[in-house]
C-alpha positions in Angstrom: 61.8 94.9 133.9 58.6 94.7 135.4 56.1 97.8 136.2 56.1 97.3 139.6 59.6 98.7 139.2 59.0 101.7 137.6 60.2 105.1 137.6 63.8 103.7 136.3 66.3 104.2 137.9 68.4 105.9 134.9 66.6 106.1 131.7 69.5 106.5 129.8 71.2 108.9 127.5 68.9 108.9 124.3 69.6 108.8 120.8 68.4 112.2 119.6 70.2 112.1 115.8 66.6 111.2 114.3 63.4 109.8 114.7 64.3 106.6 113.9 67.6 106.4 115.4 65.4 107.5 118.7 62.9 104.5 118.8 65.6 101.7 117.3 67.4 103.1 121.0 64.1 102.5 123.1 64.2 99.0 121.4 67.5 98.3 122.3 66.7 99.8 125.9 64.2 97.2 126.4 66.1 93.9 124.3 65.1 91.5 127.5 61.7 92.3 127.2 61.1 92.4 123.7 62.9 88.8 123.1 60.4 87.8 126.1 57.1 88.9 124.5 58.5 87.5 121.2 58.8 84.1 122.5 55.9 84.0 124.4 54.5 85.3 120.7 56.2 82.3 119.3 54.0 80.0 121.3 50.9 81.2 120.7 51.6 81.6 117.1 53.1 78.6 116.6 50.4 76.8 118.6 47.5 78.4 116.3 49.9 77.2 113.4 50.0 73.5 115.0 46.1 73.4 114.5 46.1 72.6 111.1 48.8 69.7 111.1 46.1 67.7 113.9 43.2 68.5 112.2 45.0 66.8 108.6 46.2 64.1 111.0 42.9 64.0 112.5 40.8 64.0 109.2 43.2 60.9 107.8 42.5 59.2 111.1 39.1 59.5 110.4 39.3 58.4 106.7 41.6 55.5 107.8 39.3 54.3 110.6 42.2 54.9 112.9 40.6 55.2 116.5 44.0 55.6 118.6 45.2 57.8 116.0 42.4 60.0 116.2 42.3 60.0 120.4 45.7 61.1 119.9 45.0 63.9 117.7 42.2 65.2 120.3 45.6 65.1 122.9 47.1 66.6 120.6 45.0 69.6 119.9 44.6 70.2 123.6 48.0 70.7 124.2 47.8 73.4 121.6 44.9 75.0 123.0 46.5 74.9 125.9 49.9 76.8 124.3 47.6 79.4 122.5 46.2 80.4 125.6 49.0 80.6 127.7 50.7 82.1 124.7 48.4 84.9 124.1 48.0 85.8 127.8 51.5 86.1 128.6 52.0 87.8 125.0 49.6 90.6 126.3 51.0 90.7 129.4 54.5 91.2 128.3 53.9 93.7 125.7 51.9 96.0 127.1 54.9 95.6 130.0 57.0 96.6 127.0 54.3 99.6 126.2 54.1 101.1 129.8 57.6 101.1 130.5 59.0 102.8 127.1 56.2 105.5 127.8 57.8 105.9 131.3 61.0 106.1 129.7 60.4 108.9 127.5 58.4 110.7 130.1 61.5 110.8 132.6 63.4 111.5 129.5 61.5 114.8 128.7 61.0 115.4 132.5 64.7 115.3 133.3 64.9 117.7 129.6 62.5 120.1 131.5 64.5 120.3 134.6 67.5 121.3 133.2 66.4 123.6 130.6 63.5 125.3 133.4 61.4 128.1 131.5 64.0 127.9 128.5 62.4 125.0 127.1 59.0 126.5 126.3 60.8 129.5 124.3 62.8 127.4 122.1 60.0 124.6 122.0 56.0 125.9 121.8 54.1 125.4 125.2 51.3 123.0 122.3 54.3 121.0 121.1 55.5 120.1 124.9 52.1 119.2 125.9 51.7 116.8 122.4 54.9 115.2 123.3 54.1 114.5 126.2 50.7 113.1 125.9 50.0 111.9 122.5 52.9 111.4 121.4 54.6 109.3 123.7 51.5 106.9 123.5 52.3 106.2 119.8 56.2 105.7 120.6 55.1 102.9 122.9 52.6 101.3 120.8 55.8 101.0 118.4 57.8 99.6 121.1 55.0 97.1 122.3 54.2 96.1 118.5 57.5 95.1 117.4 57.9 91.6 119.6 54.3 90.5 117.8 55.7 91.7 114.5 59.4 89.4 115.0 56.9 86.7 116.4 54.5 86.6 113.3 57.6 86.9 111.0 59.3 83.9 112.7 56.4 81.9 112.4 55.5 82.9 108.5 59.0 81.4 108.0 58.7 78.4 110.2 55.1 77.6 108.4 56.4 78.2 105.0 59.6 75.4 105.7 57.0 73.2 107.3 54.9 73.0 104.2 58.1 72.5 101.7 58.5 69.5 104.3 55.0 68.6 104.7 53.8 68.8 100.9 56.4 70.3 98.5 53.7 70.7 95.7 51.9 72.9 97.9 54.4 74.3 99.4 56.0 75.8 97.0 53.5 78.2 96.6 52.7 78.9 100.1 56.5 79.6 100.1 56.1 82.0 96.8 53.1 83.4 97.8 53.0 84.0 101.7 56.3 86.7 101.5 54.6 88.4 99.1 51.6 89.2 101.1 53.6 90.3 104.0 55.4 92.6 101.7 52.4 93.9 100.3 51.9 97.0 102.2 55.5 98.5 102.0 55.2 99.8 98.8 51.7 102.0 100.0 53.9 102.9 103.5 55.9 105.9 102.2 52.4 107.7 101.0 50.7 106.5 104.2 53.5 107.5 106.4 53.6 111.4 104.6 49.8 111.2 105.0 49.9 110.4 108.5 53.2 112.9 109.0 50.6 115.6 107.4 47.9 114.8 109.8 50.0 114.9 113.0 51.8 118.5 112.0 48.2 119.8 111.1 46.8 118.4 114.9 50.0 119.5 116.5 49.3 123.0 115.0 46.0 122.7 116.2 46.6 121.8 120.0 48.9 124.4 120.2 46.6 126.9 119.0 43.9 125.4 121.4 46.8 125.6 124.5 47.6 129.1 123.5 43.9 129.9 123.5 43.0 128.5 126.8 46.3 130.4 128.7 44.8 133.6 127.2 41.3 133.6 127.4 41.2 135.8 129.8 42.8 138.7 127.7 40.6 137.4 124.9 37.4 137.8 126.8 38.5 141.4 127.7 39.2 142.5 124.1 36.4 140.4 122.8 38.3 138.2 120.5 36.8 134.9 121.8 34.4 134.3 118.2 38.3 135.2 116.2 40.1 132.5 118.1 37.1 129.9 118.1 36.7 130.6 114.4 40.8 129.8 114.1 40.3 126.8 115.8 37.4 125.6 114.0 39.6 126.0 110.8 42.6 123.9 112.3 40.3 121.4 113.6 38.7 120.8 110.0 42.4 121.0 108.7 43.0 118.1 110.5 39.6 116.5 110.3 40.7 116.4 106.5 44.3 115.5 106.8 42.7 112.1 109.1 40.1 111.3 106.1 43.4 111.5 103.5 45.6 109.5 105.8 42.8 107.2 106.8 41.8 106.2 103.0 45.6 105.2 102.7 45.2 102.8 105.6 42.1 101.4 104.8 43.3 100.4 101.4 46.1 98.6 102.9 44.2 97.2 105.4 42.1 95.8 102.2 45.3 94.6 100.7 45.6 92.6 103.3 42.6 90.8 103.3 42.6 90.7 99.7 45.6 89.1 98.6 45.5 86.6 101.3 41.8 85.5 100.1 43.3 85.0 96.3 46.4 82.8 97.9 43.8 80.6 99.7 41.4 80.4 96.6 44.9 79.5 94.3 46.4 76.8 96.9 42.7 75.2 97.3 42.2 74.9 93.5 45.6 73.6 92.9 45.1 71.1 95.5 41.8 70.0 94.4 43.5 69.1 91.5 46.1 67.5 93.0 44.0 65.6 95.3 41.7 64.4 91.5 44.8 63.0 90.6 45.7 61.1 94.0 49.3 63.0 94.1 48.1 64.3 97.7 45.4 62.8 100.6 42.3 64.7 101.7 43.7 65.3 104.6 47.5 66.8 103.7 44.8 69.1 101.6 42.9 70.1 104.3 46.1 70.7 106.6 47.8 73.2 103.6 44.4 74.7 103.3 44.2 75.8 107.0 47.5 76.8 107.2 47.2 78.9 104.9 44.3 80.5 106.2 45.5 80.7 109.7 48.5 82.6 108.0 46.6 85.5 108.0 46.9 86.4 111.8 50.8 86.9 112.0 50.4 88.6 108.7 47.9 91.1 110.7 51.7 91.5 112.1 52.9 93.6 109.4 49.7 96.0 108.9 50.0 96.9 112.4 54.1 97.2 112.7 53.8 99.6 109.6 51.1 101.4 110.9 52.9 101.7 114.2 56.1 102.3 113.0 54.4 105.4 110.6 52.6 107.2 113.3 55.2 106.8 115.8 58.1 108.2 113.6 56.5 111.8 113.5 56.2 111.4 117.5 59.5 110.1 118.0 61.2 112.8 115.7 59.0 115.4 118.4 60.3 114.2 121.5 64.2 113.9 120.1 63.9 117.2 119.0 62.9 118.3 122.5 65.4 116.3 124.1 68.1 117.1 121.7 67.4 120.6 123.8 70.9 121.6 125.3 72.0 123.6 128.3 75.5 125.3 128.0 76.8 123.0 130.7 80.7 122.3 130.9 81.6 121.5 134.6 85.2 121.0 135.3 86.8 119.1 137.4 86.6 120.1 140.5 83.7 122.0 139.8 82.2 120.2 142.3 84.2 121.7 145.1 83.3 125.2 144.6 81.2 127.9 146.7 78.5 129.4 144.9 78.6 132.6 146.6 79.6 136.1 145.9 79.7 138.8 143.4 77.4 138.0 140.6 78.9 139.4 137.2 78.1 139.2 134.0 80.9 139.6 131.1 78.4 140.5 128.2 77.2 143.3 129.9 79.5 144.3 132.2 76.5 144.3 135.1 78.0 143.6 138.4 75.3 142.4 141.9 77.6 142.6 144.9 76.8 140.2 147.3 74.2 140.8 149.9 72.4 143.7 148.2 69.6 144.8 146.2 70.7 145.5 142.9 67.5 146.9 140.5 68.1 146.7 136.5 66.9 149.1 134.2 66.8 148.2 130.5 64.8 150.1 127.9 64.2 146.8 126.0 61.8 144.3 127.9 63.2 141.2 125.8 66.5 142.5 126.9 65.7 142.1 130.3 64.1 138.7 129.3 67.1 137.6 128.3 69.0 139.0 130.7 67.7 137.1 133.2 68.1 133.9 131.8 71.3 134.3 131.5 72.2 135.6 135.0 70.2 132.3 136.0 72.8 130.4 133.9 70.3 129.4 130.8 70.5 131.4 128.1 67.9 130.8 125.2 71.1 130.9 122.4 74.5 129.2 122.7 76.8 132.1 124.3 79.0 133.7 121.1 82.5 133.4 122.7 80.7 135.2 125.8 82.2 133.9 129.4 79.2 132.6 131.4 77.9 134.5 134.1 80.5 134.4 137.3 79.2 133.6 140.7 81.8 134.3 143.2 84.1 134.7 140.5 83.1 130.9 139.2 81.5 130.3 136.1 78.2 129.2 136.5 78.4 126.4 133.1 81.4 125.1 135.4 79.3 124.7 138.4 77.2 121.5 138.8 73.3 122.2 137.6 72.3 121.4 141.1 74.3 123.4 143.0 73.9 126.4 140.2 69.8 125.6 140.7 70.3 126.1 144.5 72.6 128.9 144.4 70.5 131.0 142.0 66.7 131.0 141.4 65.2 133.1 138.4 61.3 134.0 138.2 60.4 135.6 134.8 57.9 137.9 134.1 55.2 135.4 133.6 55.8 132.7 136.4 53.4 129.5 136.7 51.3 127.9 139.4 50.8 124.5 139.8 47.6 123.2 140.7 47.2 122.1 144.5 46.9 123.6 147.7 48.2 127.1 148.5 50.6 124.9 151.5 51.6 122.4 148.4 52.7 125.4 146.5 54.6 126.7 148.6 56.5 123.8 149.9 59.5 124.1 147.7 63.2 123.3 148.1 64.7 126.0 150.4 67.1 126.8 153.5 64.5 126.4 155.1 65.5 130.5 156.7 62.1 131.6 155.5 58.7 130.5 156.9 55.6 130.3 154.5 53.7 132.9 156.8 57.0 135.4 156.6 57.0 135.4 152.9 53.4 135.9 152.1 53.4 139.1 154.3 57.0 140.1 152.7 54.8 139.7 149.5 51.9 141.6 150.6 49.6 138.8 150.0 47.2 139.9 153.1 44.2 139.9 150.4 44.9 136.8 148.5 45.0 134.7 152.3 41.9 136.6 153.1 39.9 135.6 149.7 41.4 132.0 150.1 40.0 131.6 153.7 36.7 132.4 152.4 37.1 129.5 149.9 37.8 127.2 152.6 35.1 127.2 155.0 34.3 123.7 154.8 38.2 122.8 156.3 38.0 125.5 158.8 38.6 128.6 157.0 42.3 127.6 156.9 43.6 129.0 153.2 46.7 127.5 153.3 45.0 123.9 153.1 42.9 126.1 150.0 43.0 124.4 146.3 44.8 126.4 144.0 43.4 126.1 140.4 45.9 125.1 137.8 47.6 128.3 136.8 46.3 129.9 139.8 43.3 130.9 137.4 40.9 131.8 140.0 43.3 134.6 141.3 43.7 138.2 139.6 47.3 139.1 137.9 48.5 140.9 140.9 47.6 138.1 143.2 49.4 135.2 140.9 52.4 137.2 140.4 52.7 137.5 144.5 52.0 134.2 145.0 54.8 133.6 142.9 57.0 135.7 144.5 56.5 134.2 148.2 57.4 131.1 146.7 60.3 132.5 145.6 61.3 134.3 148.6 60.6 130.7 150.6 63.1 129.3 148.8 65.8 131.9 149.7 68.6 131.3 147.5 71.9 132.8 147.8 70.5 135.6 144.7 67.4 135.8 143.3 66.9 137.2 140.1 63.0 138.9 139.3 62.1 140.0 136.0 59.2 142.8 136.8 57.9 141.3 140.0 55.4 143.7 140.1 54.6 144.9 137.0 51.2 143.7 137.8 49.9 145.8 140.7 48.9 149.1 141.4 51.6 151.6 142.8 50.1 151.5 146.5 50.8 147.7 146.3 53.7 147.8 144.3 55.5 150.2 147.1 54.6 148.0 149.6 55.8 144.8 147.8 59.3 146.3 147.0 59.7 147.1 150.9 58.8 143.6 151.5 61.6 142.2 149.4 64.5 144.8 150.8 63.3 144.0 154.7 63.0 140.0 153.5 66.5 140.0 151.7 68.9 141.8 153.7 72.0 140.0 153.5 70.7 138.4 150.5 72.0 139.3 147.3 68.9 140.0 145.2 68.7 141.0 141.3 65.4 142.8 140.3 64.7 144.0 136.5 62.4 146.9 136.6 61.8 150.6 135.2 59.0 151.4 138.3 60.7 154.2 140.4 58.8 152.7 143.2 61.0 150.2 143.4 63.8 151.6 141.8 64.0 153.8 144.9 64.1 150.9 147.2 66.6 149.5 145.9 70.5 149.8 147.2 71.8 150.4 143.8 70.6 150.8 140.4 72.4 150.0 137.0 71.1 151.1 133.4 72.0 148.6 130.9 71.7 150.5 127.4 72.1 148.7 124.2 73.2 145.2 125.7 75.6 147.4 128.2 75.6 148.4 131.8 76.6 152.5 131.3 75.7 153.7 134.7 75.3 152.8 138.2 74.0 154.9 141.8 70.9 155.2 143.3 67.8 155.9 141.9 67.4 159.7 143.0 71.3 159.7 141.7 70.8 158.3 138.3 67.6 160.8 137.6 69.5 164.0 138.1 72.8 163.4 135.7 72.1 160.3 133.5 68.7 161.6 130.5 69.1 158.0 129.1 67.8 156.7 132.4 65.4 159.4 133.2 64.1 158.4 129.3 63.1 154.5 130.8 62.0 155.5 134.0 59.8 158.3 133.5 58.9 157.7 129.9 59.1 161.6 129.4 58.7 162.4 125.3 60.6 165.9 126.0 64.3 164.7 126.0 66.9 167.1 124.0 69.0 165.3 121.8 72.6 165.3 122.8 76.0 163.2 123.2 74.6 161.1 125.9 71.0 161.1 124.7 70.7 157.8 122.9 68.4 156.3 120.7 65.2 156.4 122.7 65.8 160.5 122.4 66.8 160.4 118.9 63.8 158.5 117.9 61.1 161.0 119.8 63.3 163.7 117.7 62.6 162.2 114.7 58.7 161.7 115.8 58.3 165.6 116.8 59.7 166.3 113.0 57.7 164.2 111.6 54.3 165.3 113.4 
């Protein structure tokens, strides 16, 4: 494959069973173009091993006053400067070929993972861990992957070297043969303590970037509670923790790296005493001496080979055992046959809860647990965090949604959390999403009451003609106030107009004037739409057509807000967070707790 033909069309169904198991599967993905580099590695190694046979042949010439001989050997030695070149280019070419398109491999890989799983994956997985997978760490999984054609092409040619000698000059070649496996074995028995080492160092710096990701999202909220010299001072720690764990890991490495030159030196020093001797006793000619010598020291290239396959192969493992664990991620998804066929409209219904949204209304849910409602959420979008305990999936329609298609399911019903994200780009750019195309930009920015965020935007822009909606958007829309980013986010989701939306506190992050506003905005926006809001603000309780109070995992009363206030104390508890509730058979644990408060005071 070549890069020109990148993305792939279908990167494949991964082995996710281990870390190894993961990157022997890239390998095998890529089998065309790692037998290519490794015979283009062949060449060039075999051509730098060729040098040695013309200069022997060459240096007997010489001694034997043999002018065609030697006129040949110059051919000769052109031919293989010619092969090393070509060799080495094309080796480079080809292997970094090999690099780039593993790395795009695992990128679409953990792209396609992020898709399917949507805001799911960063609360099984930590936000740090996503980001080192996806940077680092699929770097080091293609440097393993480009590696491993130089390391089959230095191990071929150790072998074919080693044969040649036995050939060329048993005497000497028997302890080439003896010696040269040894060396190239050398550093395996220092891997295992290097590879812990290394596995050390990248848990410590995975540690630390998530601490530094975490750090950035929320400085902010550190800034306004002062904690900035806390968080720098727990950062400086982890980054000295790694520091450290580099030094330990690093020592390992160099000693092998030392091994390497090492051992090779005492091989050369052995075969050229042995073959003085020989050569004193005329058993071998100057030149057959001069042709072991260099090979032999010519050896120590491919055996470069091994340092770098182990080192490869060491700090790659820890990345690749990262990105299968991420894309060993699963979304309950069990379509049926004939899934396919079915309409994702309707009644939405979930069976855990017993929480009904009839189609085409606003439906407001109160829950007195906000991780309740988290998870709630997620699961009337059709992604739970936690495989479903003999729970039916939510039913759309009547259909289950884990029996749907994940695109139709995507189309038919869009989730924003209580935290959404903004992409970087222009406010037109983020709001250019996949939608009905019912809804116009301009219509759902005034639905969302974003008057003040167009007006501050324009003001931004003056050097494109005052137009905001060709305004950059900082990542994370960190320019913009909480209220403004969680509007933002909500006319792109009211662009999109799915068939039911589902917001988790879509206003939790305005004043009441706004919030009033913003909630009229959605009913006038949706009608006919069946719309899904979790909330406990009366403001938009009282907009909506129907409320339902899920207590303790359970839907225990529907009606309207003003309804729901007068007869149900368990509701009145959430919404008006009044202390002064009597204890009784309906009063539930909310009112039994501020009993046992007022005692206690």
């Amino acid at each position: 494959m070549q890069i020109r033909d990148l993305p792939h069309a279908d990167p494949g169904v991964p082995d996710v069973r281990s870390g190894t198991r993961f990157l022997v599967w890239l390998g095998r993905r890529q089998l065309a173009g790692q037998v290519k580099a490794t015979l283009w590695g062949l060449l060039h190694h075999l051509g730098i091993a060729g040098l040695p046979f013309a200069i022997g042949i060459a240096v007997e010439a010489v001694v034997r006053r043999d002018g065609g001989r030697l006129a040949l050997t110059g051919g000769l030695l052109l031919v293989l400067g010619a092969a090393i070149a070509l060799g080495d280019v094309m080796l480079h070419r080809t292997a970094v070929t090999n690099w780039i398109t593993a790395s795009a491999r695992v990128q679409q890989l953990l792209s396609r993972k992020t898709a399917a799983l949507g805001s799911l994956l960063t609360r099984r997985v930590a936000a740090g861990e996503v980001v080192a997978v996806s940077t680092g760490d699929v770097e080091k999984i293609g440097w393993f992957v480009e590696a491993l054609s130089r390391f089959a092409a230095g191990a071929v040619t150790l072998v074919i070297v080693c044969v040649g000698l036995l050939f060329y000059q048993p005497a000497l070649g028997v302890v080439v043969a003896l010696g040269v496996p040894v060396l190239a074995l050398s550093a395996f028995p220092l891997l295992p303590r290097a590879t812990r080492r290394a596995d050390i160092q990248r848990e410590k710096a995975g540690r630390a970037t998530e601490l530094a990701s975490d750090t950035v999202a929320g400085l902010r909220v550190l800034r306004g509670i002062g904690g900035e010299d806390l968080f720098l001072s727990r950062y400086r720690a982890a980054s000295q923790e790694v520091r450290e764990a580099a030094v330990h890991s690093a020592r390992m490495w160099a000693l092998i790296s030392a091994s390497q030159v090492v051992l090779p030196g005492l091989l050369l020093i052995g075969v050229v005493a042995y073959g003085t001797r020989l050569a004193l006793d005329g058993r071998i000619g100057v030149g057959e001496l001069v042709t072991v010598y260099s090979a032999v020291a010519l050896t120590y290239h491919p055996l470069r080979n091994f340092e770098e396959i182990a080192m490869a192969f060491s700090f790659s493992r820890p990345s690749a055992k990262r990105a299968a664990r991420v894309l060993a991620l699963t979304r309950t998804d069990t379509v049926t046959a004939g899934g396919e066929d079915r309409e994702a409209t309707g009644d939405l219904y979930d069976p855990a809860t017993g929480l009904r949204a009839p189609a085409g209304l606003f439906t407001a849910v109160v829950c007195g647990d906000p991780d309740l409602a988290g998870r709630l959420a997620d699961r009337l979008g059709g992604h739970p965090a936690e495989p479903e305990d003999g729970h039916t999936s939510v039913l759309l329609g009547g259909v289950p949604l884990d029996e749907l298609p994940l695109e139709t399911v995507r189309t038919a019903v869009l989730v924003q959390d209580k935290d959404p994200v903004l992409l970087s780009g222009t406010l037109g750019e983020l709001l250019d999403v996949p939608s009905s195309g019912a809804v116009s930009a301009e219509r759902a920015l005034a639905a969302a009451r974003c008057e003040d965020v167009l007006d501050s935007l324009a003001q931004a822009a003056a050097d494109n003609g005052g137009d905001p909606m060709r305004t950059h958007v900082t990542e994370r829309g960190r320019s913009l106030s909480g209220g403004q980013r969680q509007r933002l986010a909500l006319a792109r989701s009211l662009v999109a107009d799915p068939e039911v939306l589902v917001l988790d506190e879509p206003t939790s992050a305005v004043d009441a004037h706004t919030e009033a506003r913003v909630a009229a905005g959605i009913g006038e926006l949706r009608r006919a739409r069946t719309t899904v809001a979790l909330a406990s603000s009366p403001l938009l309780l009282d907009r909506a057509d129907r409320v339902v109070l899920v207590h303790e995992g359970q839907a225990v009363a529907v009606g309207s807000h003003r309804d729901l206030l007068a007869r149900e104390p368990r509701y009145r508890a959430v919404v008006t967070r009044d202390p002064v509730e009597e204890p009784g058979p309906t009063a539930g644990p909310l009112a039994g707790i501020e009993a046992l408060e007022g005692e206690s005071a």
